[in-house]
PAFI-797618 format. One record per residue (C-alpha): residue number from 1; x, y negated, z negated. Coordinates in steps of 0.05 Angstrom, whole numbers, plus 5000, padded with zeros to 4 digits. Layout:
residues N
NUM;X;Y;Z
...
This chain:
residues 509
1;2886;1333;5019
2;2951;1345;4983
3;3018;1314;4979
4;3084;1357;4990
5;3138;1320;4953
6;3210;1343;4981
7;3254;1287;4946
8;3269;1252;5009
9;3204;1220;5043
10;3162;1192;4988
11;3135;1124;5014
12;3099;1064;4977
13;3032;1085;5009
14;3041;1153;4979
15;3053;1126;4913
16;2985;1082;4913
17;2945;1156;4942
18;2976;1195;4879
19;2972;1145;4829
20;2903;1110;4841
21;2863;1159;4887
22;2886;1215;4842
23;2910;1255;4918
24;2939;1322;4886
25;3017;1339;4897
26;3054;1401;4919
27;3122;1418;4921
28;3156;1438;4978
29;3185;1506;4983
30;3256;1485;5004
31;3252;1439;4941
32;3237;1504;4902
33;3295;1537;4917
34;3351;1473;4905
35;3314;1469;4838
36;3333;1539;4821
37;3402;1541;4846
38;3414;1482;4804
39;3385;1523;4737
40;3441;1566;4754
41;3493;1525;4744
42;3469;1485;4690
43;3469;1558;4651
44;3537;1577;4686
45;3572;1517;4644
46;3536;1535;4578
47;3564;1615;4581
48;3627;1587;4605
49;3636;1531;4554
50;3645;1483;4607
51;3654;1411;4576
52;3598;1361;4618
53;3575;1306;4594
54;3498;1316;4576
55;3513;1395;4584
56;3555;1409;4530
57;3568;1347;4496
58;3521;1288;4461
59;3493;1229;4488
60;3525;1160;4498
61;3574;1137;4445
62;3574;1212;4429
63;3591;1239;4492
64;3651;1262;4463
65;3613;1303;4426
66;3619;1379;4437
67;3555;1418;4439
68;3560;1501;4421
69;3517;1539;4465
70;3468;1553;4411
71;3456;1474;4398
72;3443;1454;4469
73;3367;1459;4467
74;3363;1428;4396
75;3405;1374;4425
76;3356;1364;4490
77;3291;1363;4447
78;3329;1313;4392
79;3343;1268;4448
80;3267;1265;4470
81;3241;1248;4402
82;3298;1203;4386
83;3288;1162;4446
84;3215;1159;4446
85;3221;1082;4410
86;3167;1044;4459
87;3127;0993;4429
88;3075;0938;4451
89;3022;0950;4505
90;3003;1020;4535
91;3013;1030;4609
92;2960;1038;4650
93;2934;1103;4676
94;2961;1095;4743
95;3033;1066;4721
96;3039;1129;4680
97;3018;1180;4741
98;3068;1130;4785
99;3118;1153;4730
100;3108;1230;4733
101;3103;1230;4806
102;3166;1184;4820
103;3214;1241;4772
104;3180;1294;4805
105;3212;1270;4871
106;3275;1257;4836
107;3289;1323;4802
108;3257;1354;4870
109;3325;1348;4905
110;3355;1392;4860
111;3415;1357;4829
112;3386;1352;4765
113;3386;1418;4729
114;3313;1431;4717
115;3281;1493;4715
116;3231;1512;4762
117;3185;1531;4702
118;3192;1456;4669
119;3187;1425;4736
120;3116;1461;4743
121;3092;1439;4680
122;3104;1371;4688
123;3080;1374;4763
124;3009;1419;4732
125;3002;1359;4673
126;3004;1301;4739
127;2951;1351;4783
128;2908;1359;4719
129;2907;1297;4696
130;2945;1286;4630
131;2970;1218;4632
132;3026;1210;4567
133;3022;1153;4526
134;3079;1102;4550
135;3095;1042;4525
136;3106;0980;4565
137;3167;0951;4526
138;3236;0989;4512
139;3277;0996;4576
140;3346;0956;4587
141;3338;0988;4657
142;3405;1027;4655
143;3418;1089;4630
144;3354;1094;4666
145;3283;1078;4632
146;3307;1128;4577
147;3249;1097;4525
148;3189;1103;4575
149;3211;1173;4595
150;3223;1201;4530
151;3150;1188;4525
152;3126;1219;4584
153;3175;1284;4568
154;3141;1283;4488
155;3075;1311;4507
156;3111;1365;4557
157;3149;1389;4491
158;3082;1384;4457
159;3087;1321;4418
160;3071;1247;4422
161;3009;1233;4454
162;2960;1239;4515
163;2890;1210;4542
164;2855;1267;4574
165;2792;1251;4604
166;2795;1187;4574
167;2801;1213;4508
168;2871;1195;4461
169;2897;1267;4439
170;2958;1296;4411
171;3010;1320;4460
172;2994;1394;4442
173;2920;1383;4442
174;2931;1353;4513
175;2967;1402;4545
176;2923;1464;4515
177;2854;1430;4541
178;2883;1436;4610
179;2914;1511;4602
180;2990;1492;4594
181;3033;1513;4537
182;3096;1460;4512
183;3164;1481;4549
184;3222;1493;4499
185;3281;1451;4533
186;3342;1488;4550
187;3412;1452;4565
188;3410;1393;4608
189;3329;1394;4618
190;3317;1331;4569
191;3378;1287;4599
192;3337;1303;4675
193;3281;1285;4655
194;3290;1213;4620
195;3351;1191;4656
196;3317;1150;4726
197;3294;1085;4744
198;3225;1116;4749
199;3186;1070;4700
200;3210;1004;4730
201;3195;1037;4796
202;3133;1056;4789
203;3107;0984;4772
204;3146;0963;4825
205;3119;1020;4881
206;3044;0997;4853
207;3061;0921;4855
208;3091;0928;4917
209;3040;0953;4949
210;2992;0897;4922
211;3038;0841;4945
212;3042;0873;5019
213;2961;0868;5018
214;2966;0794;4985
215;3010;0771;5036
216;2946;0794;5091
217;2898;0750;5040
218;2949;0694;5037
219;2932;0694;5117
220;2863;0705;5113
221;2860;0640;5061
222;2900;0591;5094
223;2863;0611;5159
224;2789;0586;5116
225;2834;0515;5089
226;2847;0502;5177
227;2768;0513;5177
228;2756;0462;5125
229;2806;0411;5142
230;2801;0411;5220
231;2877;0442;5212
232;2921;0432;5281
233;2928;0498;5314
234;2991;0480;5353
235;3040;0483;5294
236;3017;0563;5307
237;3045;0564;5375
238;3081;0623;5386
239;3129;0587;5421
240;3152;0548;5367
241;3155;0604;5322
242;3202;0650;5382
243;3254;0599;5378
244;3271;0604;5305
245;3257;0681;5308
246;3250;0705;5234
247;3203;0765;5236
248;3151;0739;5183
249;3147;0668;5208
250;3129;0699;5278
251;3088;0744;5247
252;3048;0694;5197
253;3038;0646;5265
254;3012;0710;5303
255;2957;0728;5243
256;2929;0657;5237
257;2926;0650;5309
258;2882;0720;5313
259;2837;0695;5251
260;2823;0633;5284
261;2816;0656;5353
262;2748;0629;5378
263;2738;0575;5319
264;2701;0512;5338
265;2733;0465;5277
266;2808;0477;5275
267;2840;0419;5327
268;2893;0398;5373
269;2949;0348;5348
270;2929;0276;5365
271;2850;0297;5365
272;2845;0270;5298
273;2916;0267;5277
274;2981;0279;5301
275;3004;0321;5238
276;2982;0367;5185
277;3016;0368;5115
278;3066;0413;5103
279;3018;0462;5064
280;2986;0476;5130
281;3043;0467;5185
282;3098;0505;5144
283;3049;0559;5132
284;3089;0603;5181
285;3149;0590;5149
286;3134;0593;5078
287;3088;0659;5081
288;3137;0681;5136
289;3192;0687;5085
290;3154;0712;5034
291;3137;0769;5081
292;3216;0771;5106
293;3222;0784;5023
294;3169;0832;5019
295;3203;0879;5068
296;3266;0880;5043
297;3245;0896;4974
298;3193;0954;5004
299;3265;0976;5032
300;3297;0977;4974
301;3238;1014;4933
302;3240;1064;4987
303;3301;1082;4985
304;3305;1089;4906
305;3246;1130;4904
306;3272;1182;4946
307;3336;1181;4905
308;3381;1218;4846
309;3383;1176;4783
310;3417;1227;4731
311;3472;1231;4696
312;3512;1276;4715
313;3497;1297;4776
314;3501;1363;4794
315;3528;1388;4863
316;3516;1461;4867
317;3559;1478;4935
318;3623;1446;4903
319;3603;1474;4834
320;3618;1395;4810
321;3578;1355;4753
322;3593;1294;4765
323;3583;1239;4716
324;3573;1169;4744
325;3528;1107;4736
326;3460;1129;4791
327;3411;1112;4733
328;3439;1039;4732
329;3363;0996;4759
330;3417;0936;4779
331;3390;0951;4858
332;3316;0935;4850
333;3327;0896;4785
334;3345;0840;4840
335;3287;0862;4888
336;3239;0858;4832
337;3272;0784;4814
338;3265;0769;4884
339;3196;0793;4893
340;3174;0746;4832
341;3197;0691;4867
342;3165;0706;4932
343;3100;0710;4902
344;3106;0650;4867
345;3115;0619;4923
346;3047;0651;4955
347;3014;0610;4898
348;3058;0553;4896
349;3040;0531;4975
350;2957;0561;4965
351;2955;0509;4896
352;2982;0449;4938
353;2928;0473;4993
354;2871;0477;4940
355;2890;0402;4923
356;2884;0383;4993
357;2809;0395;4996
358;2791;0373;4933
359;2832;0305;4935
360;2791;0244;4959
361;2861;0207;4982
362;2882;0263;5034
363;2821;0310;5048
364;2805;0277;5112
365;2739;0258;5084
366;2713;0315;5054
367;2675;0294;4978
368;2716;0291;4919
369;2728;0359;4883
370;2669;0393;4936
371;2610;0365;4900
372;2565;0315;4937
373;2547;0277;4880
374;2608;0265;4842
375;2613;0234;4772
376;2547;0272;4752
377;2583;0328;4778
378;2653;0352;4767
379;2648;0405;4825
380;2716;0439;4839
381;2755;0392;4791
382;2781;0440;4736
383;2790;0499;4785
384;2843;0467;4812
385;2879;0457;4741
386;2869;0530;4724
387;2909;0536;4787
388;2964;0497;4760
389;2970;0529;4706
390;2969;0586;4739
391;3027;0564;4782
392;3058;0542;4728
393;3061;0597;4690
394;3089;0639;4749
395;3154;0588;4750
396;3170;0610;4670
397;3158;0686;4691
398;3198;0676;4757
399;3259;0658;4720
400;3304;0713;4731
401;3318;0777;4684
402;3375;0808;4721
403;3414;0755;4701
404;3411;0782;4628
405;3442;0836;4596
406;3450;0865;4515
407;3512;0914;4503
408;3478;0979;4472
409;3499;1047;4449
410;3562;1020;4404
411;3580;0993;4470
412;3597;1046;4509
413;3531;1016;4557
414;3554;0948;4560
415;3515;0928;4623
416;3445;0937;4634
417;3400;0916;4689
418;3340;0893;4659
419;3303;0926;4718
420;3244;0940;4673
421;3223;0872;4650
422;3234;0847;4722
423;3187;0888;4749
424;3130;0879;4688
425;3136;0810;4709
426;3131;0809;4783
427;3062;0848;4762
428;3046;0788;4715
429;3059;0742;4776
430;3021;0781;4826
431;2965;0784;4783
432;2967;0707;4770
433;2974;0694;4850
434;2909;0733;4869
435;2873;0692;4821
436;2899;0625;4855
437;2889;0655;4927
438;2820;0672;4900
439;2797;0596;4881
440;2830;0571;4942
441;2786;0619;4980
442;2728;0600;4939
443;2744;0522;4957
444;2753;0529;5029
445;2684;0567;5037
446;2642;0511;5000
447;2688;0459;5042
448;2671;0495;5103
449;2593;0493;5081
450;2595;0424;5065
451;2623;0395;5130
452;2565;0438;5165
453;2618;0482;5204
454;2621;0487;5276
455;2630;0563;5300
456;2691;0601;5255
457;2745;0639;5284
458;2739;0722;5295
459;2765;0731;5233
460;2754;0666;5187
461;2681;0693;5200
462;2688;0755;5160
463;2723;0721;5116
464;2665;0669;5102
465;2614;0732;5105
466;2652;0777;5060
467;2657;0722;5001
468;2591;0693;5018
469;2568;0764;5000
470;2578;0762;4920
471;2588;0676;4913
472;2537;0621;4948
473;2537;0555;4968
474;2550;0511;4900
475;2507;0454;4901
476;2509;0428;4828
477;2554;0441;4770
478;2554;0517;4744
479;2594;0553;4699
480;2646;0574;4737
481;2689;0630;4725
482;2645;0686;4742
483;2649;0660;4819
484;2726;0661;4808
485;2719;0724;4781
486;2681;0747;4846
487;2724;0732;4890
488;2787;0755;4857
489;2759;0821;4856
490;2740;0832;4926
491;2828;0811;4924
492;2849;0857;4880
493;2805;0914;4893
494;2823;0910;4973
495;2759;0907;4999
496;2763;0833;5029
497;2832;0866;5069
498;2793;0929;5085
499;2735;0884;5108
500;2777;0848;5156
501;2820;0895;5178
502;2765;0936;5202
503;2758;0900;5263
504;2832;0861;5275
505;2905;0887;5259
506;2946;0831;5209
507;3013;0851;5203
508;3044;0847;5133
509;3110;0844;5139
């Protein structure tokens, strides 16, 4: 199965296929032939001496700068190298592919001033596999993530850096193993290729995609707490939900109600008592507007991915390059700052959940910290304070980065988006949350064991079978990390979503 890329109808989904299941891409032939018209023009203002910025002049504080026609490729391949300054962590595999894929689709729509020769390369390094080395830290987010993509454009000139089946190669070396000779930049190539919002995007589109699947587990593990703690179905009622009608609450209320269709513990308010806390009864409303957050950042992603982020921009009908401020991340620089605070939220509510069950004052008589013979045993006790530090943690990283900008280029850039960092942290957060999801989860199935369940809902069931399947019953004190461990992973890796979803639809956002 391939992917045709247009510029216009990239989706989130189609992100995660290319960048983790390694799906191949193809370029539609429509595509082909805005990319070429573009070339045209681009070389029309170089014989014609045409002042544009990018074009014909320098970069930045030097866009005042004219550029002779027989500079303008030393002046594209000097602005790769020179803005190749990344430092700290390398992305990951994936991010990187993310990368390549997401400026594909940009330069696809033919505003850009590519040629169709460069565009191939780049498009034959994603297909056989060459993932640049890119470094996590360097990006103000405006001007587009010029330091990632200088990175990503080195090893297509031939220098900087590649893995290739898993190896750590030169650029050169890298593109040779695979057939593919380094392109020699002509005007305008190196400006379209490192001016975008693809680097921020691309953890986003992959984060993104995570968080939609988290917000199903976020269900699925509230849904095991009502099974533990004999939770009151009614605050589910639809019809409490269709009277304040926010799409996620209603949503949220209609998921729960579907995992805990048939289940023999959950109760009736007055049966035992007339209210839950509001870690259980809110649940609607709390994961409901996470999931109301969720889909307006997915919207905004969506749209930016199928966008043009250069400078200038090139509109071949009109003959026009116009130069303007596309490659500014300010857009999802708030999405991402929004989407960090969503999820820490998700953990936020799951922590106070966790402390519920374990919590011999309000656990409705369930043992302290899940262990039948406390004081010998500590059971669940320190779980819970990884979770709050988890939590924790997530309010520091939540603070937000759009908020902050640094003047740069003598200036002349004097607001910047931050986009970058935002959406590095939102991954840090997302990564924190599936832990604390996972030793909720992990609580809720021992609580469930230890009250000697009655029957569990449709889908608390698979729940209980899929993590019963790598972690057991815990009837003494163990080391316990590899259990959290466990069950994080079937999390992260999808499978307790895929598990579930097999058999029942739970709506996301």
């Amino acid at each position: 199965m391939n992917i045709c890329i247009d510029g216009h109808h990239l989706t989130i989904e189609q992100v995660k296929q290319i960048a983790r299941d390694h799906v191949r891409v193809v370029l539609d032939d429509d595509a082909k032939q805005r990319i070429m018209d573009a070339e045209k023009m681009v070389q029309h203002y170089v014989d014609n001496g045409i002042v544009s910025y990018g074009i014909t002049t320098g970069f930045g504080k030097f866009s005042d700068t004219y550029i002779s026609n027989g500079d303008t490729g030393i002046l594209q391949r000097n602005l790769i190298m020179s803005h190749a300054c990344g430092v700290g962590d390398v992305l990951e595999e994936e991010v990187v592919r993310a990368i390549i894929l997401l400026r594909l689709n940009s330069l696809a729509q033919g505003y850009s001033g590519i040629r169709l020769s460069t565009f191939e390369t780049l498009l034959a390094m994603l297909n056989s596999d060459v993932y640049p080395v890119v470094y996590e830290k360097g990006s103000l987010g405006a001007s587009g993530d010029l330091c990632p993509l200088a990175h990503l454009a080195l090893v297509l000139i031939g220098e900087g850096e590649a893995f290739v089946e898993g190896k750590r190669v030169s650029g050169l070396e890298a593109l040779r193993s695979v057939g593919l000779e380094p392109v020699t930049l002509i005007a305008k190539e190196g400006l379209a290729l490192i001016n975008g919002t693809q680097a921020m995007c691309s953890v986003g589109c992959l984060t993104m995609y995570d968080a939609l699947q988290l917000s199903k587990c976020a269900d699925m593990t509230l849904a095991m707490t009502m099974e533990a703690l004999s939770g009151i179905i009614d605050a589910f009622d639809l019809r409490l939900h269709l009277v304040r009608p926010h799409a996620g609450q209603i949503h949220t209320a209609e998921n729960i109600l579907q995992l805990l269709s048939g289940s023999g513990n959950v109760t009736r308010q007055g049966e035992v008592r007339v209210q839950d806390a509001y870690s259980l009864r809110c649940t609607p409303q709390v994961h409901g507007a996470i999931k109301d957050a969720l889909h307006h950042v997915k919207e905004k992603l969506e749209i930016e991915i199928n966008s043009v982020t250069d400078n200038p921009i090139l509109f071949v009908e009109d003959g026009d390059a116009i130069s303007g401020g596309n490659f500014h991340g300010e857009s999802v620089a708030l999405a991402f700052d929004y989407l960090s605070i969503a999820l820490s939220e998700m953990a936020n509510i799951s922590e106070r959940r966790l402390e519920k069950m374990l919590n011999p004052a309000i656990n409705h008589g369930l043992p302290a910290f899940l262990t039948k013979n406390g004081g010998l045993h500590s059971g669940f006790m320190i779980v819970q304070y990884s979770a709050a530090a988890l939590v924790s943690e997530n309010k520091v990283l939540a603070h937000p980065s759009s908020v902050d900008s640094i003047p740069s280029s003598a200036n002349q850039e004097d607001h910047v988006s931050m986009g970058t960092i935002g959406a590095m942290k939102a991954r840090k957060i997302l990564r924190n949350v599936q832990n604390v999801l996972a030793m909720e989860l992990l609580a809720a199935c021992q609580a469930v064991d230890i009250v000697e369940h009655q029957a569990l809902g449709q889908g608390t069931q698979l729940v209980y079978d899929c993590v019963r399947s790598v972690v057991e019953y815990l009837d003494k004190d163990v080391v316990m990390y590899p259990y959290i461990h466990k069950v994080n992973e079937l999390i992260s890796s999808g499978l307790l979503v895929d598990t579930v979803c097999e058999t029942m639809y739970l709506q996301e956002v």
